[in-house]
Steps between C-alpha positions, in 0.01 A plus 500: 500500500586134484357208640686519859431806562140453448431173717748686731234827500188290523678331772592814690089626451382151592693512810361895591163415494500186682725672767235821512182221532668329770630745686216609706457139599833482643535808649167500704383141522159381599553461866630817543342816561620781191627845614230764564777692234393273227155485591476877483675474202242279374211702569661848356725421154229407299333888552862636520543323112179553368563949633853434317391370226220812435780744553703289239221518256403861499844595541507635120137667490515867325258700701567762302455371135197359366353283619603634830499209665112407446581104377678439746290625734197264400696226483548572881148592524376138343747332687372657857140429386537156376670399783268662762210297336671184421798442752722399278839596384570330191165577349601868607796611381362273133217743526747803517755386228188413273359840530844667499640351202135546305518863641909545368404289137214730414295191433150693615 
C-alpha cells in the first residue's frame, strides 16, 4: 500500500466516525422531541445485544463431550451472581471470562 492510499484510508475512517458521532445531533436536535421508535429502541437493544451475544458465545458448547458444558455454565453462573450483588456489567462479564478461562487453562 503506498502513501496515497493510506492518507486516502485514514481519511475515508476519519470521515465515518465523525459522520456516525454527529449524526444523532443532526438528525434529532435539542429542541426537538426524538421518535418514541428510537426511544424504544433505546430502552430494548442493549438486552436484545447482550441475549445475542450469549447465544453467540455458547453457540459451540459440546453438551455431549466432556466437560459437557459445566465451564461454561459457571462462567454464566458467576456472571449472574456477580452482577446480582454488584450491579455492574463490566465487573461481570470480567468475573465470568476470569473464571472461564482459569476453568478452560486447568490453572486450579
Amino acid at each position: 500500500m503506498n502513501n496515497n492510499q493510506m492518507l486516502i484510508t485514514v481519511a475515508m475512517l476519519v470521515v465515518g466516525t465523525v459522520f456516525t458521532r454527529f449524526l444523532p445531533f443532526i438528525a434529532f436536535p435539542e429542541h426537538k422531541p426524538i421518535p418514541k421508535v428510537i426511544t424504544y429502541l433505546g430502552l430494548r437493544l442493549p438486552y436484545a445485544t447482550m441475549g445475542m451475544l450469549v447465544v453467540y458465545a455458547l453457540k459451540d458448547t459440546k453438551l455431549t463431550e466432556s466437560p459437557y458444558g459445566i465451564f461454561e455454565l459457571l462462567s454464566l453462573v458467576v456472571i449472574a451472581v456477580v452482577h446480582y450483588f454488584k450491579n455492574n456489567t463490566l465487573l461481570s462479564i470480567s468475573a465470568g471470562v476470569i473464571v472461564y478461562l482459569i476453568l478452560v487453562n486447568g490453572w486450579i
